[in-house]
TORLUM-489772 format. One record per residue (C-alpha): y, x negated, z. Coordinates in steps of 0.02 Angstrom, whole numbers. Example, Ala and Ser with C-alpha at 12.3 -4.5 7.8 and 13.67 -1.06 7.14 Angstrom:
BEGIN
ATOM / y / x / z
ATOM / -225 / -615 / 390
ATOM / -53 / -684 / 357
//
This chain:
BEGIN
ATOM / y / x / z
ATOM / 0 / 0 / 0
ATOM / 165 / -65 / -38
ATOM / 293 / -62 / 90
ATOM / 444 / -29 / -9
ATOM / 522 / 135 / 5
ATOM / 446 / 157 / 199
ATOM / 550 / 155 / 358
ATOM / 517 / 184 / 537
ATOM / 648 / 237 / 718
ATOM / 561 / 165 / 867
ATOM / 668 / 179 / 1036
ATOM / 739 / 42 / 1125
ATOM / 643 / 12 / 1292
ATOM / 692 / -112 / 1430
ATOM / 568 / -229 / 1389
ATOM / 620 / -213 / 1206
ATOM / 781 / -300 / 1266
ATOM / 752 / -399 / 1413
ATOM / 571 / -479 / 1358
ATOM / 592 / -638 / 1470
ATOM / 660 / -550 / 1578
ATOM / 540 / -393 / 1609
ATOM / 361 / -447 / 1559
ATOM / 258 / -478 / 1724
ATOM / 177 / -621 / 1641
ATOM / 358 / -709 / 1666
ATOM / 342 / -689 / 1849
ATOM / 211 / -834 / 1908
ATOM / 224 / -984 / 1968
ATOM / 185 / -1067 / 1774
ATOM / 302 / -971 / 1662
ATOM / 474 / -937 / 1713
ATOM / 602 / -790 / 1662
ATOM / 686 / -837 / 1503
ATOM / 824 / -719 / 1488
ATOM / 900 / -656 / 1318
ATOM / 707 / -637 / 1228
ATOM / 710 / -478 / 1138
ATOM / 586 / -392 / 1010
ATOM / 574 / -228 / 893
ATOM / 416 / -132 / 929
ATOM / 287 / -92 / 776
ATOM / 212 / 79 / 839
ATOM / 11 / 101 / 830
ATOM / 8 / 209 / 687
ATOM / 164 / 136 / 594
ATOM / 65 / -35 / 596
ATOM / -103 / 61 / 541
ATOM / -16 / 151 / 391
ATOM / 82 / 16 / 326
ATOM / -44 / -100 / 377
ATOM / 52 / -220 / 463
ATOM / -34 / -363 / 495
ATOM / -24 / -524 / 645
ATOM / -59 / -700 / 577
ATOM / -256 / -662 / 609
ATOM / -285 / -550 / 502
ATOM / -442 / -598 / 389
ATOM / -356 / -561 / 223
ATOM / -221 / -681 / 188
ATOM / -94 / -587 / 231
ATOM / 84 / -655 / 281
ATOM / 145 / -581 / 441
ATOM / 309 / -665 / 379
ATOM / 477 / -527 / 338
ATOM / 633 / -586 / 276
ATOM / 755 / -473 / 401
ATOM / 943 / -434 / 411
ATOM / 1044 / -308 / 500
ATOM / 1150 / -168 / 431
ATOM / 1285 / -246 / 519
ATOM / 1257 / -422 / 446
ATOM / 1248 / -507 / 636
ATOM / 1056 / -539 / 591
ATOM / 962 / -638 / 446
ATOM / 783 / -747 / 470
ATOM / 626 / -748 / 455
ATOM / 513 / -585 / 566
ATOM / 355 / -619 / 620
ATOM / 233 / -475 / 637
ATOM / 147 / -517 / 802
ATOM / 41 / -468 / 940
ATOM / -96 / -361 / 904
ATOM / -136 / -170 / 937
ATOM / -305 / -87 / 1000
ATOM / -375 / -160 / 810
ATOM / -332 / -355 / 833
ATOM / -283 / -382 / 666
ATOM / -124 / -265 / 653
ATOM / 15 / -315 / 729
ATOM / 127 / -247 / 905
ATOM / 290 / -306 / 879
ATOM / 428 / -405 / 776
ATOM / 518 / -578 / 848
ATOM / 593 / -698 / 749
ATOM / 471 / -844 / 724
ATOM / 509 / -963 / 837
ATOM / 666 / -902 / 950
ATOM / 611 / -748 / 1028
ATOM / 791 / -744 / 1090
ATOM / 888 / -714 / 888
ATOM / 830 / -527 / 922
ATOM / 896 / -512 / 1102
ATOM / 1052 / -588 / 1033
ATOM / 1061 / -441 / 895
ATOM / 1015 / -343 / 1030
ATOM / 1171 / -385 / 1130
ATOM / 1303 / -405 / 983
ATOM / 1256 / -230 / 919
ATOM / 1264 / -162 / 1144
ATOM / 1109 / -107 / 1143
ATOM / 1014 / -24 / 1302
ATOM / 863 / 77 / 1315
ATOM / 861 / 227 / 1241
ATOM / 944 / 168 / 1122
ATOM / 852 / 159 / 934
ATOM / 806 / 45 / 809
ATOM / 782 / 78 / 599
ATOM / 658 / -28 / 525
ATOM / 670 / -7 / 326
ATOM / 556 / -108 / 217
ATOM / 646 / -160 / 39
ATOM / 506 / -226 / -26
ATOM / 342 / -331 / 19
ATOM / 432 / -447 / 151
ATOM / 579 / -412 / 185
ATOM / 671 / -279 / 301
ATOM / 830 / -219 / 356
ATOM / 847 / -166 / 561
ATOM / 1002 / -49 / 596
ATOM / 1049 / 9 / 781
ATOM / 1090 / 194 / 845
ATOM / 1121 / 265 / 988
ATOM / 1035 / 416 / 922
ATOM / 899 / 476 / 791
ATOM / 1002 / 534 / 675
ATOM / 1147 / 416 / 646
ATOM / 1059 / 276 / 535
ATOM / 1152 / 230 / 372
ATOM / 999 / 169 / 292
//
């Protein structure tokens, strides 16, 4: 399935945009917090539809996206990571390697939680993100 053409609106959550900050993992005496990590959520069944894939998936697949922002604050390189109930399709979106490029979109753009997120795919790899505070204020 090609990806162009499909979107998705997941809601901002607090460990969306406070990752270092929030995940319990953070909290022992090995890893400390690391404040201003942020990530945009792949839903279950988005990532099954579109099929979505981590780095392990078995078919070759790049779980690479070229990403910018509506409001041009944001351009690199996504990486489709994680992994849902089905290992191979992927949880979330950070920028490959500085899980903190999305916390700082995060905070240009004032996001909180319950806040949303557009993810629109404009072809194979690459995807614009866009920030409301509601469902039905997108421009893309």
């Amino acid at each position: 399935m090609s990806l162009a053409n499909n979107s998705y609106i997941v809601e901002i959550k607090e460990a969306h945009i406070m990752w270092g900050e929030y995940h319990p993992s953070r909290h022992s005496h090995s890893r400390r917090e690391i404040y201003g990590e942020g990530y945009i959520q792949i839903p279950s069944d988005v990532a099954y539809k579109f099929n979505i894939f981590n780095s392990n998936n078995p078919f070759g697949i790049s779980a690479r996206y070229y990403c910018t922002s509506y409001d041009s604050y944001y351009d690199g390189w996504l990486l489709a990571q994680g992994n849902q109930s089905n290992p191979i399709y992927a949880k979330q979106f950070a920028e490959e390697g500085n899980l903190k490029r999305i916390g700082d979109w995060y905070d240009y753009v004032g996001a909180t939680a319950g806040d949303y997120v557009k993810v629109v795919f404009t072809s194979q790899n690459h995807i614009i993100i866009e920030h409301s505070i509601d469902r039905f204020s997108f421009h893309i």
